[in-house]
N, C-alpha and C positions, 0 to 999 in steps of 0.2 A: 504493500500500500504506500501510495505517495503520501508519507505524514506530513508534509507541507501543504497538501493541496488535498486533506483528505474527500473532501466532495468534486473534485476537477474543475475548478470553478473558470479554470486558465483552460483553454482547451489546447494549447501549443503541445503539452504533454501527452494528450489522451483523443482517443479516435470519436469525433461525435457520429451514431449512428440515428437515420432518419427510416426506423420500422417502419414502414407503409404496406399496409392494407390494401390487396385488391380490391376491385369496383363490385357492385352486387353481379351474380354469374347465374341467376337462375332466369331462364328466360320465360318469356309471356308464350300463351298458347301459340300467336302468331308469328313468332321466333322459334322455336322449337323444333328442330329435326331431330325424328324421332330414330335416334340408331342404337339407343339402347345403352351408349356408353357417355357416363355423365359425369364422369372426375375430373375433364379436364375441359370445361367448356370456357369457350369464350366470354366476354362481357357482356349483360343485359344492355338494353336501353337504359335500364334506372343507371348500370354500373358506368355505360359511356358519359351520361351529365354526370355522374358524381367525379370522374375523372377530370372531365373540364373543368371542375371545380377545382378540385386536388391541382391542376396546373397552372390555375391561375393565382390561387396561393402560396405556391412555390416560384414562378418563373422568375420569381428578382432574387431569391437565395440561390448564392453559389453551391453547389456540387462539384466536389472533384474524381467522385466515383460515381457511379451509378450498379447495382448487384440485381440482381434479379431472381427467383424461384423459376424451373423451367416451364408450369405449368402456365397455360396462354392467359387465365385471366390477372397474374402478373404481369407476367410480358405487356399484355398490352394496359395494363394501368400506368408502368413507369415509362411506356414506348414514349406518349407524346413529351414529358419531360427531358429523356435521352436526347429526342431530336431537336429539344429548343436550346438544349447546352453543348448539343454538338459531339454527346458522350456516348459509346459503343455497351453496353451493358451487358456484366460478364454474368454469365448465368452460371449458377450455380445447384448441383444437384443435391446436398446434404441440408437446401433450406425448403423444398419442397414442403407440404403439409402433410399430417401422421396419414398412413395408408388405415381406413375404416375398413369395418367387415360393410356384409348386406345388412341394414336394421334395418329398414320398412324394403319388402319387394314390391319394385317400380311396376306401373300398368305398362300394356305392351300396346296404345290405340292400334287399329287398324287403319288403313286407310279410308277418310271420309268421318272419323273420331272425333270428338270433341280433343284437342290436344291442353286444351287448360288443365284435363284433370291429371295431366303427367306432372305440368306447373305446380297446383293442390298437392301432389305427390312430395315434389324436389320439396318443397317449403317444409310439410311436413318430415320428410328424412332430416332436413336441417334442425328443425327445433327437438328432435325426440333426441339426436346425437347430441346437442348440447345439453339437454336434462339430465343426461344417464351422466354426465362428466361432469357437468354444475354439481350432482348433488355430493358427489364421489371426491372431487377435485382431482380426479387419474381418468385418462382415455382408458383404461382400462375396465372401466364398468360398462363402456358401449359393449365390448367384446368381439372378438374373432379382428384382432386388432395390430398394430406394431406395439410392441411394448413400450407403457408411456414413456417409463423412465429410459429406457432406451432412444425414444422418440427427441426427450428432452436433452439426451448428451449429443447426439447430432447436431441437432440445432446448435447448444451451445458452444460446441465443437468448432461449426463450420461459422457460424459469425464471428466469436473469437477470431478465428482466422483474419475473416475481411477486417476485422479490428486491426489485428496486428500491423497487417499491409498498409496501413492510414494513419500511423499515427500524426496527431495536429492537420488532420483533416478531415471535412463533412462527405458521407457517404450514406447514398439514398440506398435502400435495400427495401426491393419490393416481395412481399411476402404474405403468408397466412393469418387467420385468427390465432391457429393452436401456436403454431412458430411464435408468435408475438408473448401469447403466453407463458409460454414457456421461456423465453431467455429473460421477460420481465421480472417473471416468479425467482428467477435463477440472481438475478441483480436483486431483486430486494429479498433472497434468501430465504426463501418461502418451501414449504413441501408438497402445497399445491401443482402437477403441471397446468390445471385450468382453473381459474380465479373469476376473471370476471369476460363480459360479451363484447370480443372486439368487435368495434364498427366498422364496413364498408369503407375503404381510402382513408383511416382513420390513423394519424400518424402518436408514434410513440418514440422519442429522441432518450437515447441513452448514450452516456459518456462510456468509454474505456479506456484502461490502462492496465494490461497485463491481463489480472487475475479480480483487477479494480473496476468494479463495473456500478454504475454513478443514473438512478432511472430519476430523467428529470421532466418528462411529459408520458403521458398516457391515455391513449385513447381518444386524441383531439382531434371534433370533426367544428370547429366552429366555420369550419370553409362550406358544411354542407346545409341547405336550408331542411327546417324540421320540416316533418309529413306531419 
């Protein structure tokens, strides 16, 4: 620990990182292609404004990195940012989000279907997977799962890393709800890996230094307008 600067208040020492949140990824009945495979979908509509938002909140802070998760609704949440600083965004596979089992099976519409109730479906898979871990604080209560605590040394494994390669610089890192949970819970030392419901493009800045890890925002969407 820097006993001089024990909270990093000087960032010249310690890597600030800018956790971001992908954009909402569940799409409307009339978005939806039905292929059956839903882990890695693209951005909704709601997730595209929420981005323009997220970019226009950010376009006057500098970035000297840009990190990315490989999964697309990453990708394209930090895409328009990358291209407005001019920054190639190194993707990174250890910040991916925890691989889930099946907990609700999806409808399979046919063609000519109402395709909303696939929509009904995703939302629903979304909220039953965050109750079984809210009430637990371990992805391990969803089940048929990657092991949390193993889920959780990855993560902080692999951002560590992007830490280290930065120090005294700002580095956007586009990423998951559980990802966020977990290296936050890991900075303020928690046994939790899930605490609380991160938001949509919801950014969380933590300082590092080493082993020093400094959580000084959490969860901030003041860029987005309430529903």
């Amino acid at each position: 620990m820097n006993t001089n600067d024990p909270f990093l208040i000087r960032r010249t020492a310690a890597t600030e990182l800018f956790l971001v949140r992908h954009g909402d990824a569940i799409p409307e009945g009339d978005e939806i292609i039905p292929s059956g495979i839903y882990d890695d979908l693209p951005l909704s509509r709601i997730g595209r404004e929420q981005v323009q938002a997220l970019t226009e909140r950010l376009k006057d802070l500098p970035f000297d990195a840009i990190y990315s998760s490989p999964l697309k609704r990453c990708q394209q949440t930090i895409g328009p940012l990358a291209a407005h600083f001019g920054l190639t965004p190194t993707i990174v596979e250890g910040i991916k989000e925890i691989r889930l089992g099946n907990v609700i099976e999806l409808p399979h519409p046919t063609d000519g279907e109402d395709l909303s109730v696939l929509t009904k479906a995703l939302h629903a898979r979304q909220m039953e997977i965050t109750r079984r871990a809210a009430l637990s604080g371990t992805w391990d209560a969803v089940g048929d799962n990657e092991p949390s605590k193993a889920f959780r040394q990855r993560v902080v494994e692999n951002i560590d890393a992007i830490a280290r390669a930065h120090i005294g610089q700002r580095v956007l890192v586009g990423v998951h709800g559980g990802v966020i949970n977990a290296y936050a819970a890991e900075a303020l030392r928690m046994e939790q890996d899930f605490f609380f419901p991160c938001a949509n493009t919801s950014i969380t800045v933590v300082r590092v230094a080493g082993q020093q890890r400094v959580l000084f925002t959490l969860n901030d969407v003041a860029h987005l307008k309430l529903r």
